[in-house]
C-alpha positions in Angstrom: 98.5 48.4 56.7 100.2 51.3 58.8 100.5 48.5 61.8 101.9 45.9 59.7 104.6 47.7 58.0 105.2 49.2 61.8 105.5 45.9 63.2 107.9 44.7 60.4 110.3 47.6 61.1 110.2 46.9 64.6 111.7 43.2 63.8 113.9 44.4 61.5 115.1 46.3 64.5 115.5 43.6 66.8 117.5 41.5 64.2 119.9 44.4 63.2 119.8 44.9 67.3 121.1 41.2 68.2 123.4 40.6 64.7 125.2 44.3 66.1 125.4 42.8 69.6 126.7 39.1 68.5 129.3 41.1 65.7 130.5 42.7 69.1 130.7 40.0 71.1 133.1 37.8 68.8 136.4 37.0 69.8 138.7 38.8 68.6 142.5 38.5 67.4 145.0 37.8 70.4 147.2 41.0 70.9 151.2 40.3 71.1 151.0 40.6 74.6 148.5 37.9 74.9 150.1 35.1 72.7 153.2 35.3 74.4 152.3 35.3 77.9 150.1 32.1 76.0 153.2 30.9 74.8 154.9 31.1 78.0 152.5 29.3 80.2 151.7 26.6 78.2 155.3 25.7 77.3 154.8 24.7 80.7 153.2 21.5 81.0 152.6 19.7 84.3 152.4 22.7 86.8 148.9 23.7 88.1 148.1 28.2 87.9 145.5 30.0 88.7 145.4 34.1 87.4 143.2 36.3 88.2 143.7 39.2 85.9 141.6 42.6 85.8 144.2 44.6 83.5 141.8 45.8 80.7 144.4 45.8 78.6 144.7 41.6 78.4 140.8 39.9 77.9 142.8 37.4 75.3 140.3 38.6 72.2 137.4 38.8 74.5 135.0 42.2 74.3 135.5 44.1 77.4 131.3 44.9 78.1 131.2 41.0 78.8 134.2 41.1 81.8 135.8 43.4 84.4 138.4 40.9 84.8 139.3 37.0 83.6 140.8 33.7 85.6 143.1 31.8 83.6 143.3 28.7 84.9 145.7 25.8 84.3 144.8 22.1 85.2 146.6 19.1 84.6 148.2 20.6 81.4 144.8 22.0 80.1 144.3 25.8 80.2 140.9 27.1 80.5 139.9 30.9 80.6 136.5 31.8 82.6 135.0 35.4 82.0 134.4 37.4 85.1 131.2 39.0 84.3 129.9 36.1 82.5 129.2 32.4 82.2 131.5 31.7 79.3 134.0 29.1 79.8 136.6 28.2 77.6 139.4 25.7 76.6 142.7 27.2 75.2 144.9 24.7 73.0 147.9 25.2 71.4 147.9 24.8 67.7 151.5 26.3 67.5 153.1 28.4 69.1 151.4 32.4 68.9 148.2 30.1 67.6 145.5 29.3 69.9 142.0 28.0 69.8 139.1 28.7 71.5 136.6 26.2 72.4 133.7 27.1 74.1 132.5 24.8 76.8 129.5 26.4 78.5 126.2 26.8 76.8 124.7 30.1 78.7 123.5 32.8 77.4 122.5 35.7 79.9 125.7 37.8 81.3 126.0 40.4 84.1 125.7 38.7 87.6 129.4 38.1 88.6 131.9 40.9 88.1 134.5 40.5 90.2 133.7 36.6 91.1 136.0 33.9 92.9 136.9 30.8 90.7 138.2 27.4 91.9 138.9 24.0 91.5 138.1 21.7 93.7 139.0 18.4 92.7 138.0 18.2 88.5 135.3 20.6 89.0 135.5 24.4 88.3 133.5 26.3 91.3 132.1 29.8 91.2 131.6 31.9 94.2 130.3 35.2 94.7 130.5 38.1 92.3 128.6 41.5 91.6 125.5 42.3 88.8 122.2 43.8 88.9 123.3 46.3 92.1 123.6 43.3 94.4 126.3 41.2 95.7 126.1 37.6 94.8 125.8 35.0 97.7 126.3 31.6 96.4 128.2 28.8 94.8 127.8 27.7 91.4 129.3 24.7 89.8 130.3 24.1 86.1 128.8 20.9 85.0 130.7 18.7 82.0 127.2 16.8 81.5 125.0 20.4 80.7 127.5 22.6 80.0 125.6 25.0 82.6 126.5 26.6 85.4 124.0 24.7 88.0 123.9 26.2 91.8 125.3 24.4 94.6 123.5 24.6 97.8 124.9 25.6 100.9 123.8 26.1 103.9 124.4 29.4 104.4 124.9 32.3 102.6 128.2 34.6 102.3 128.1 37.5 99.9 131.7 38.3 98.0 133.5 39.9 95.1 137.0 40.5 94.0 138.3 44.3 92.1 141.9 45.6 92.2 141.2 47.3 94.7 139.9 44.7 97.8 142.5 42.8 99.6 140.5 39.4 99.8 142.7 36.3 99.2 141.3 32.5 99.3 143.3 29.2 99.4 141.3 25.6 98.3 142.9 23.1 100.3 142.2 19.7 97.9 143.7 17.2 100.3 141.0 18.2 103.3 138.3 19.3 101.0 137.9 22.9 102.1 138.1 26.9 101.0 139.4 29.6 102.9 138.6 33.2 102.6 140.0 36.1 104.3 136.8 38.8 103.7 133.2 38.5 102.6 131.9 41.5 101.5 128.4 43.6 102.4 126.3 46.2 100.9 125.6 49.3 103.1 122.2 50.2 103.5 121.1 48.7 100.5 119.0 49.6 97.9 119.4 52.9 99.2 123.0 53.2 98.6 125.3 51.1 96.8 128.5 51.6 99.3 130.1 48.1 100.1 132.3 47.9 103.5 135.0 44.6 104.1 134.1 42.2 107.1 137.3 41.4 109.2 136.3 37.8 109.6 137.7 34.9 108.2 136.0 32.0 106.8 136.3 28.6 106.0 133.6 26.4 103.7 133.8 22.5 103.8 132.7 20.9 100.6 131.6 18.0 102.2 129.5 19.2 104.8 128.3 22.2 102.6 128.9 25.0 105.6 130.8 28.1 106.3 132.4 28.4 109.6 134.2 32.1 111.1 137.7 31.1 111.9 138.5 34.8 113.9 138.6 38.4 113.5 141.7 39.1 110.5 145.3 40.8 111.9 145.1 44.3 111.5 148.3 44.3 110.2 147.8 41.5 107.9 145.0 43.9 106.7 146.8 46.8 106.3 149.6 44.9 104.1 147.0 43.0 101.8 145.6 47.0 101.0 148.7 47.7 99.4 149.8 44.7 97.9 149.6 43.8 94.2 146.0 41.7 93.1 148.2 39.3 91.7 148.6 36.1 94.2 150.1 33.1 93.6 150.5 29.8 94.8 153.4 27.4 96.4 152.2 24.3 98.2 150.1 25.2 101.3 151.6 29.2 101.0 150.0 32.2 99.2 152.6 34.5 98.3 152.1 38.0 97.5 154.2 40.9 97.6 153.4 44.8 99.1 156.2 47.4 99.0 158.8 45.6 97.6 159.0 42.6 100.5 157.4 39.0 99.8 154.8 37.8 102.3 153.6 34.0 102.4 150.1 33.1 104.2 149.2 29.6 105.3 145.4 29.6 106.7 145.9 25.6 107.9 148.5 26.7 110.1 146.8 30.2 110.8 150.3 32.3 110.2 152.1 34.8 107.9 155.0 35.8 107.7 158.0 37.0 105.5 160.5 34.6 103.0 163.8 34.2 103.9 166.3 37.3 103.4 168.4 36.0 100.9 165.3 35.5 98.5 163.8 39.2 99.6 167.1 40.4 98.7 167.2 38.3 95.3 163.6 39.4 94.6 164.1 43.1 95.2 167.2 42.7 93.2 165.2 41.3 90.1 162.5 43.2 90.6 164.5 46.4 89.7 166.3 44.8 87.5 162.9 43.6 85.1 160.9 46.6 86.3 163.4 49.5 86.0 161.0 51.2 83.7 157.8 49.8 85.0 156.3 48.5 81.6 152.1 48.2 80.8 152.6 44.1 81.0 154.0 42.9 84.3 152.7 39.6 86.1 153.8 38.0 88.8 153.6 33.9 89.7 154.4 30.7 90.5 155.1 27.7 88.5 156.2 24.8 90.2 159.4 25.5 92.1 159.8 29.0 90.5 158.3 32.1 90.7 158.0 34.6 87.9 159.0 38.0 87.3 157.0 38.8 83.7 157.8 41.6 81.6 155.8 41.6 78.7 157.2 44.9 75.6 154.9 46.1 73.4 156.1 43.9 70.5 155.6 41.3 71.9 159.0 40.4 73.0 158.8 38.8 76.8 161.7 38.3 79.4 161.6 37.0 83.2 163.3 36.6 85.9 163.1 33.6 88.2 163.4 33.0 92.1 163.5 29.0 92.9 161.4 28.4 96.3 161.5 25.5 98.8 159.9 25.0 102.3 162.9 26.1 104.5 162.6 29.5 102.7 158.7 30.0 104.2 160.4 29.4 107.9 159.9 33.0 109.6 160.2 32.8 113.5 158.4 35.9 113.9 155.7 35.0 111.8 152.0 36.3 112.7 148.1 34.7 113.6 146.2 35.6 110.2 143.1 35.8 112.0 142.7 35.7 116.3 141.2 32.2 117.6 141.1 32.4 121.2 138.6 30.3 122.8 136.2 32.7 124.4 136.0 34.4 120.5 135.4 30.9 119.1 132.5 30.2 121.8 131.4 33.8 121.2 131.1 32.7 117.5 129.7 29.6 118.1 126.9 30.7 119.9 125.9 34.2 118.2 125.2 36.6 121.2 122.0 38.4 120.5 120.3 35.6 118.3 117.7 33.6 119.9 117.9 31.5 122.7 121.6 30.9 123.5 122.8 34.0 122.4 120.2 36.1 124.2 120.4 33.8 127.4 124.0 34.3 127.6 124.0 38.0 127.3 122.1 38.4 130.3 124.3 35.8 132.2 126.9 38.1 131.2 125.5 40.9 132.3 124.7 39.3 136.0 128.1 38.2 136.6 129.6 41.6 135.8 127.5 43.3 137.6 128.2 40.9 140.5 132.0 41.4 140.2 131.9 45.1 139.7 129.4 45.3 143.2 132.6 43.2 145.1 135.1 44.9 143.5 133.8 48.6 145.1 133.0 47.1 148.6 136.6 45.8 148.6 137.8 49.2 147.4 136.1 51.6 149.7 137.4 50.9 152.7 136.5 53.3 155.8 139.1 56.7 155.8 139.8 55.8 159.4 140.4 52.1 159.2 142.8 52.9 156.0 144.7 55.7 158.3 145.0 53.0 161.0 146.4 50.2 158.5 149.0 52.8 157.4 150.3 53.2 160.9 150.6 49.8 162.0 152.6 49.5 158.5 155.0 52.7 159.7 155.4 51.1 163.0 156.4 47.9 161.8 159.3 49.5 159.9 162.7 49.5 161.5 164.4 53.1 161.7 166.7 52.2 158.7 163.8 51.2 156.5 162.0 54.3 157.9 165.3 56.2 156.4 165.5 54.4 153.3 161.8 54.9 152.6 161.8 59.3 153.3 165.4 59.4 151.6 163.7 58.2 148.5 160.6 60.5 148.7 162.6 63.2 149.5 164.4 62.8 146.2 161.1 62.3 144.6 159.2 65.3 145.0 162.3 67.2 144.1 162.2 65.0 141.1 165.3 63.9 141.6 166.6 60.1 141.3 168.0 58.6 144.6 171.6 56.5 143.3 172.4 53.1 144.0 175.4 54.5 146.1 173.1 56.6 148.6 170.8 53.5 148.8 174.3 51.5 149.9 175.0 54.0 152.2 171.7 53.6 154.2 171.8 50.0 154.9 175.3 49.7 155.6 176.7 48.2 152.6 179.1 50.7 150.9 182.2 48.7 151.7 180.6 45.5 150.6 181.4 43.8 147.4 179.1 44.1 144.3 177.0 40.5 145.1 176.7 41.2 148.6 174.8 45.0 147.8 172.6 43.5 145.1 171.4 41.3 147.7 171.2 43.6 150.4 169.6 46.0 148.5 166.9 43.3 147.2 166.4 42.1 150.5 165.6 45.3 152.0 163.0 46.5 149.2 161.1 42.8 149.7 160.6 43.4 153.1 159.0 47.0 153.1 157.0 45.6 150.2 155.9 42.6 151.5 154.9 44.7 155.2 153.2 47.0 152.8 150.8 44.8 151.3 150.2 42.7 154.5 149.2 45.7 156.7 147.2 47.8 154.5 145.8 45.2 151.8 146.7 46.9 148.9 147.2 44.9 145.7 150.0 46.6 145.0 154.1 47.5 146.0 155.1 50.8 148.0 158.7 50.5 146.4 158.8 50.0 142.4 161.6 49.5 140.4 162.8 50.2 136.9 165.1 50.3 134.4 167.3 53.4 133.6 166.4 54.8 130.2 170.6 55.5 129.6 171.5 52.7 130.9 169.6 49.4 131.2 171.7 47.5 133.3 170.6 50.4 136.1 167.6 50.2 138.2 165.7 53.2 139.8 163.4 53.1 142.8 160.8 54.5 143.5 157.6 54.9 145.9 154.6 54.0 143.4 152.5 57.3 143.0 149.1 55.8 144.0 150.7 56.0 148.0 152.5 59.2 147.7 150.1 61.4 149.1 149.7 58.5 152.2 153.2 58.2 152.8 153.8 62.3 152.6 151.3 62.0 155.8 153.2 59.7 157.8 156.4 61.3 157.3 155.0 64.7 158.3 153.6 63.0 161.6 156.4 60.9 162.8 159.0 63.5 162.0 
């Protein structure tokens, strides 16, 4: 009897257990905040947007222990909202305006394996990548099928583990026309399961749909880098641009063309202008984004009340002639890619093909350098002797000045070739003419690789040149001035 009423109290358990847990997981009321920013968007009806927002202050009536985060997603006029964290999937509609329903499209039940994950439509279909749960980084694409109302896996052929947070500076583009998905970071666990630590690769990615691979573009701008650690984890899209902002200046990113850059001034000035302007006490509901042509300045008061400000965009204004690579592509890094150095057989075969040919340069490039004391001292006299006594005079005139680290002037140079009463033209030329011929005397009787005279500009005045005997001769050129004085 003892067992049975134990058994009985144990249900009774589990169903007060799971009716607790489903009370908890209802949707509740929209806040102010979250109908208007509803309103807003929706009143919007033909432009595409994609949001990924981890405030935990806007879940749109969802409980927070199913999310760390939520895309709301607009697509041809039909706004979705997909929990990061979870598999649920829902439709929004407008019933009026501050009214909203919630349909529920998926049909899963088990939650926890994507915090933080990527989603993305390609074509009709919403795609899933990545995400966190169970103290591992997910891998994978999943797909959100209309027929099961499950989230079914899409196989790939090969792995790439990511996730998104506030904090990470990853940024991906679909391009729908070519049928591909660019990503500026995957992300790995350190010495996992023994620690937990995560570190950013510096690669960049791109997956084709069609041919169901991911292929490494090129190591990611450390600048680039450095500017998506600051910047806002709000990004928007215009066209083939990302746009994102980081210390009050608006970048745009456009992985087909592999460049970055900064919009035009007048529309930094306008948007620092506006930005002020909205954000002058920085409120709790801010959101940045583009719709359409515009993009949106949102400032969202506790009552409810919104009010924006709006910068219009076209193409000319993404033209920046100092625009950056996103991610270094040079061919030998590409072949290094493509063939994986250090993974069987190419990679391994190369290495040591590598190695050989180094080791063969390095082996020629010491016989060429140690050259015999007395054949060098002999290859520095024929070079002396070759000199005629006013490029003899012109060469210890300028050490002399040298070593008392002092700067020989233009007029003592004119003075020792003859051309002081010359016109301007006629010393430049002289002057040239002169420093070619011990140079070119140099290199052809001692072999060096390098000038005896070097010239540079003047630090106070860059339309000046100083010259100079370069220091790696000094000490040889000390010697033959001692013994032919």
């Amino acid at each position: 009897m003892l067992k049975k009423y134990s058994c009985l109290l144990f249900l009774a358990m589990i169903v007060q257990m799971h009716s607790f847990g489903q009370s908890d997981l209802s949707i509740k009321p929209l806040s102010l905040q979250e109908r208007a920013l509803l309103d807003f968007i929706t009143a919007d009806s033909v432009n595409d947007l994609s949001l990924d927002i981890f405030n935990e202050n806007l879940r749109f009536g969802m409980p927070t222990q199913l999310t760390n985060g939520i895309s709301l997603l607009k697509k041809k006029h039909l706004v979705y909202l997909q929990l990061k964290g979870s598999g649920r999937f829902y439709q929004i509609q407008a019933q009026m305006p501050g009214k909203y329903a919630f349909t529920r499209l998926d049909s899963t039940f088990y939650a926890g394996s994507n915090f933080g994950c990527i989603n993305l439509f390609y074509k009709d279909t919403l795609f899933q990548l990545g995400g966190t749960g169970f103290w591992n980084i997910k891998n994978h694409f999943t797909f959100f099928s209309k027929k099961t109302h499950e989230w079914e896996f899409f196989a790939t052929k090969q792995p790439l583990s990511v996730f998104q947070s506030p904090e990470k500076g990853i940024i991906y583009f679909t391009d729908q026309e070519k049928g591909k998905l660019y990503l500026s970071n995957s992300v790995n666990r350190l010495e996992f399961p023994s620690s937990l630590n995560t570190s950013l690769t510096d690669t960049c990615r791109v997956f084709d749909f069609n041919k169901r691979t991911w292929e490494s573009l090129g190591k990611l701008n450390v600048t680039l880098k450095e500017i998506l650690e600051k910047s806002t984890d709000l990004k928007t899209i215009f066209g083939p641009y990302i746009v994102f902002h980081s210390d009050l200046e608006m970048f745009w990113l456009n992985f087909s063309t592999n460049q970055f850059g900064v919009l035009a001034k007048d529309k930094q000035a306008e948007f620092r202008e506006k930005w002020l302007k909205i954000y002058k006490r920085r409120p709790e509901y801010m959101y940045q984004f583009v719709m359409g042509n515009h993009f949106y300045l949102i400032r969202i008061e506790d009552n409810g009340t919104l009010n924006y400000e709006t910068i219009d965009l076209n193409m000319d204004d993404f033209i920046d002639p100092n625009a950056q690579p996103i991610y270094s592509n040079n061919l030998f890094v590409s072949f290094l890619q493509k063939i994986g150095p250090g993974r069987p057989i190419i990679g391994n075969v190369f290495i040591v093909l590598m190695v050989i040919l180094l080791y063969s340069l390095y082996n020629k490039k010491i016989k060429k350098d140690k050259t015999p004391l007395e054949v060098q001292s002999i290859l520095y006299k024929n070079f002396y002797s070759a000199l005629t006594a006013i490029e003899k005079d012109l060469i210890q005139t300028i050490y002399q000045f040298q070593i008392e680290n002092e700067q020989i002037s233009i007029k003592a140079i004119n003075k020792i070739i003859g051309v002081q009463q010359k016109d301007t033209i006629t010393q430049n030329k002289s002057r040239s003419d002169y420093f070619l011929r011990i140079n070119q005397k140099f290199k052809l009787a001692t072999r060096a690789s390098e000038t005896l005279i070097v010239k540079e500009r003047e630090e106070t005045d860059k339309r000046l040149y100083n010259y100079n005997i370069n220091t790696r001769f000094i000490g040889e050129i000390k010697k033959l001035i001692l013994n032919n004085q």
